[in-house]
matplotlib code that plots the C-alpha trace (Angstrom):
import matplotlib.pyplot as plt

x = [9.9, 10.7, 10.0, 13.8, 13.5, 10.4, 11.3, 11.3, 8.4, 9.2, 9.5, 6.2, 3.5, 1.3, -2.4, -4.9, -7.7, -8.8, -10.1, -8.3, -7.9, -4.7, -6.3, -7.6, -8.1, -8.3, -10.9, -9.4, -11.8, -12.2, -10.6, -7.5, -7.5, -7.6, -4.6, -2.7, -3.5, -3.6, -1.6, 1.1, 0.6, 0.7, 0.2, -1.3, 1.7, 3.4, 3.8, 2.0, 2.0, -1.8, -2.5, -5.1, -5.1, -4.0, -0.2, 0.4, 1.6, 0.3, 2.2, 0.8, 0.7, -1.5, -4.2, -6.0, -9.3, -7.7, -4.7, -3.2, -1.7, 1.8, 3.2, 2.6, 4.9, 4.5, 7.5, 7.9, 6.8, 4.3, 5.6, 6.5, 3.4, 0.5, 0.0, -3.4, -3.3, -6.6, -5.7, -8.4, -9.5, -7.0, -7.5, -7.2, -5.5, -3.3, -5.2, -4.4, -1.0, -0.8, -3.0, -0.1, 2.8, 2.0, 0.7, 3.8, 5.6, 3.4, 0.4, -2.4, -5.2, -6.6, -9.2, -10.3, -12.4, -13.4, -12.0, -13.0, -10.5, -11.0, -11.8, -13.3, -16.4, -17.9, -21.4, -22.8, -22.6, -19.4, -18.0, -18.1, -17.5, -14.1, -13.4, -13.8, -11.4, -8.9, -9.3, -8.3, -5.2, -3.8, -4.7, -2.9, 0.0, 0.3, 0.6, 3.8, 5.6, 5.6, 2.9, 0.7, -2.2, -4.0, -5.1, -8.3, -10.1, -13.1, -14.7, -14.9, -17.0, -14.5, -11.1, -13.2, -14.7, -11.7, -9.8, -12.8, -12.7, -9.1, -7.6, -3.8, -3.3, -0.4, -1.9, 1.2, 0.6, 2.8, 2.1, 5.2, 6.4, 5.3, 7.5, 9.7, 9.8, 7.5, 7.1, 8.8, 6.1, 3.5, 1.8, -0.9, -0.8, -2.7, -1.0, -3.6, -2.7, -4.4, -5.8, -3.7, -4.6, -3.7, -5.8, -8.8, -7.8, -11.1, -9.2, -6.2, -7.7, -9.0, -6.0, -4.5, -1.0, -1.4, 0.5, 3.9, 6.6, 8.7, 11.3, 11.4, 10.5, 6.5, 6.0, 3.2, 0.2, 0.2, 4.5, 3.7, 1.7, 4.3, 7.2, 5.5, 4.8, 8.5, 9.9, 7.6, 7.7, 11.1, 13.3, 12.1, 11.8]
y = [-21.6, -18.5, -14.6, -14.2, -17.2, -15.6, -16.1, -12.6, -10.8, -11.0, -15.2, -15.3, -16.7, -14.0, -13.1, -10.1, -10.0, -6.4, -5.0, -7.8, -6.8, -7.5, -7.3, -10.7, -14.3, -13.7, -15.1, -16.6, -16.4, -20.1, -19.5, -18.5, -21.7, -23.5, -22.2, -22.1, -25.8, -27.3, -25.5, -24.3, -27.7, -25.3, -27.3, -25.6, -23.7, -22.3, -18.5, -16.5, -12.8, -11.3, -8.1, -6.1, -3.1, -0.9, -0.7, -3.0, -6.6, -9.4, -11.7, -14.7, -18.4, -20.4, -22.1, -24.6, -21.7, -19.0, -16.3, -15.6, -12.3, -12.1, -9.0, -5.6, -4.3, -1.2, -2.1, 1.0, -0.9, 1.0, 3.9, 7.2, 8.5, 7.8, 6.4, 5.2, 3.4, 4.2, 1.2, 1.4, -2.3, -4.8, -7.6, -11.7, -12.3, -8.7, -6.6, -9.8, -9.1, -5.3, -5.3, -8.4, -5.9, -3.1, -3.9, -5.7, -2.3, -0.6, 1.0, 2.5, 2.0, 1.0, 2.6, 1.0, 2.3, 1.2, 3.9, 4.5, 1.8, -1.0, -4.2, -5.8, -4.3, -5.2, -5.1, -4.5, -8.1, -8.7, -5.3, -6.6, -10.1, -8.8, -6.6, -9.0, -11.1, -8.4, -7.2, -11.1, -11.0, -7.4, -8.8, -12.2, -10.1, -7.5, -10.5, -11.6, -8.5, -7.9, -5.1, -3.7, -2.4, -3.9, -1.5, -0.4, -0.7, 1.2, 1.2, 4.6, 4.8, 6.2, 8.6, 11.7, 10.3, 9.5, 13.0, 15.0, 12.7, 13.3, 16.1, 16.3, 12.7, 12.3, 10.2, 8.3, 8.7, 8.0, 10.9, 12.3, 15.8, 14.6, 15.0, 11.8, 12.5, 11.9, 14.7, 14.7, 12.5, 14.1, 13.0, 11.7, 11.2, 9.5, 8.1, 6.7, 4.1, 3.4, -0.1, -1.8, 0.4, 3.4, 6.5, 8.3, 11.6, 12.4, 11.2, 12.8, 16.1, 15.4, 14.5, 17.6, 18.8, 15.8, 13.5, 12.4, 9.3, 6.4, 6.7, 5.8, 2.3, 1.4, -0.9, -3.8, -2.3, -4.9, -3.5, 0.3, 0.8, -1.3, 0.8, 3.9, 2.9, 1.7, 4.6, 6.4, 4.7, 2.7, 5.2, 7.4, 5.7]
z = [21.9, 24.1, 23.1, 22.3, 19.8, 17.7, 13.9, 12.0, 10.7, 7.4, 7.3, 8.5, 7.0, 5.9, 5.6, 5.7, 7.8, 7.6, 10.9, 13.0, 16.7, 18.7, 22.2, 21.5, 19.8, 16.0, 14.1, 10.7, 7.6, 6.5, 3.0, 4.8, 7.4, 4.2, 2.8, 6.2, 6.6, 3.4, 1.1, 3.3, 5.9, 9.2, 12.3, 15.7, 17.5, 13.9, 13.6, 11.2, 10.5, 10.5, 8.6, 10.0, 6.9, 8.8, 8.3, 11.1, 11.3, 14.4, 14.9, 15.7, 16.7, 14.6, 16.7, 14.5, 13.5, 15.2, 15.7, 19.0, 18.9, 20.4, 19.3, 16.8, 14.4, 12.0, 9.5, 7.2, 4.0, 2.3, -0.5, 0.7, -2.5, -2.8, -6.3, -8.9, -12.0, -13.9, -16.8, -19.8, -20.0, -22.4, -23.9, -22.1, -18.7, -19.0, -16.3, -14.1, -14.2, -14.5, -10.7, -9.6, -10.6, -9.7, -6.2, -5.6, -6.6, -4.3, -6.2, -3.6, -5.9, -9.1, -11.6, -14.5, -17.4, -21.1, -23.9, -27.1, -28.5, -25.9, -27.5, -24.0, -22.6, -19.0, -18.1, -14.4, -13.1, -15.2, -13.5, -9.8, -10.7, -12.2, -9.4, -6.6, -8.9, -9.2, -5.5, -4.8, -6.7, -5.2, -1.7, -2.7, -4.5, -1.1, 1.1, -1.4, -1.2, 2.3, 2.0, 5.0, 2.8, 0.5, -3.1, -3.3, -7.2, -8.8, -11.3, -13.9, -17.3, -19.7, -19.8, -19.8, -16.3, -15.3, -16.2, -14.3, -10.8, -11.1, -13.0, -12.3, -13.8, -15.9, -19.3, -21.4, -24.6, -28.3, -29.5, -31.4, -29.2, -25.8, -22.7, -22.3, -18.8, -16.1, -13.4, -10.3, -7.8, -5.6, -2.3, -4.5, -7.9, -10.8, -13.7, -16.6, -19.4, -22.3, -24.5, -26.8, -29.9, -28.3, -27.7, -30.2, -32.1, -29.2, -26.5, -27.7, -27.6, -24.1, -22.5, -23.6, -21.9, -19.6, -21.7, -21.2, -22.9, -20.5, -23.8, -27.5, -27.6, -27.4, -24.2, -24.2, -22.6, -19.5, -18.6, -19.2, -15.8, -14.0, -15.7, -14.6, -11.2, -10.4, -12.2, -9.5, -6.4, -6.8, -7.3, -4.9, -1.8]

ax = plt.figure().add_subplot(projection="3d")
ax.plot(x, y, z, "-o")
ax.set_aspect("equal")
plt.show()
């Protein structure tokens, strides 16, 4: 197949291999030869996009163990703002799918954190187990939608924590005489959700003028972060 017959970026095959150099042979970690070979039955010679983490895409051919770099594309992808979700920890598989969401939506980072009403509580092995979970699933979830930067995620002990690290967050809240608005976006901006019970009269009081409504209706606490974010990031790209 000639240069002029290269299939499109966005068709490709994709996978991240942060710090991956274009000047020469790629390196493919062996979790991702698996899924190249097995899961997705590549043969030697297919095309396959490489993401370096740097806002870039390779593309490549597909040489058994290894990438060889054809070409580099910076495809505007990647949202205008610069957004975190700090998510207080819910209950069962829902984190799972609030990282999936909003990654796909195009959330920079995640910060998670236990509140007062949090049922779930993570220790210090549990903490980096679950992160190097969830930092699979936004990588996997980035790779879907076409993304050229994978979220980062952290760790915070509680909303207070969380407030002081970052003080111009915006904290939705039910409590009756908030704004039901959200701001107009920043370059960087922080937007904090809270547990399935809602927040403590202590919380409450911390959160302050911070706290703003998507509307009327209560959302599930694993759609209000993707809500936010797309309200966010969506509609003003």
């Amino acid at each position: 197949m000639g240069r002029g017959d290269l299939p499109p970026i966005r068709s490709l095959p994709r996978l991240f291999v942060p710090g991956a150099d274009p000047s020469g042979v790629i390196e493919l970690p062996s979790e991702e030869i698996n899924k190249l070979r097995k899961v997705l039955r590549l043969s030697p010679g297919a095309f396959i996009a490489v993401l370096p983490n740097d806002g870039s895409i390779i593309r490549c051919e597909f040489q058994a163990r290894t990438a060889v770099p054809i070409d580099v594309h910076r495809p505007e992808v990647e949202a205008t703002k610069r957004l975190r979700v700090a998510q207080a920890l819910p209950k069962g598989e829902k984190l799972d799918e609030i990282v999936r969401a909003c990654t796909e939506i195009g959330v920079a980072s995640f910060t998670f954190f236990s509140s007062d009403r949090t049922v779930v509580r993570w220790d210090e092995k549990k903490t980096a187990e679950k992160l190097r979970r969830l930092q699979t699933i936004s990588r996997e979830a980035a790779e879907v939608s076409f993304r050229t930067l994978i979220p980062t995620l952290e760790w915070s002990s509680n909303l207070k924590a969380v407030l002081t690290t970052y003080p111009d967050s915006i904290v939705l809240s039910e409590v009756e005489g908030v704004p039901r608005q959200l701001p107009t976006p920043t370059e960087d901006m922080t937007i904090v959700v809270g547990p399935e019970g809602g927040w403590s009269p202590k919380e409450v009081q911390l959160i302050g003028d911070r706290a703003v409504t998507l509307g009327p209706r209560v959302l599930r606490v694993d759609h209000a972060a993707p809500a936010a974010a797309a309200i966010l990031l969506l509609s003003n790209t």
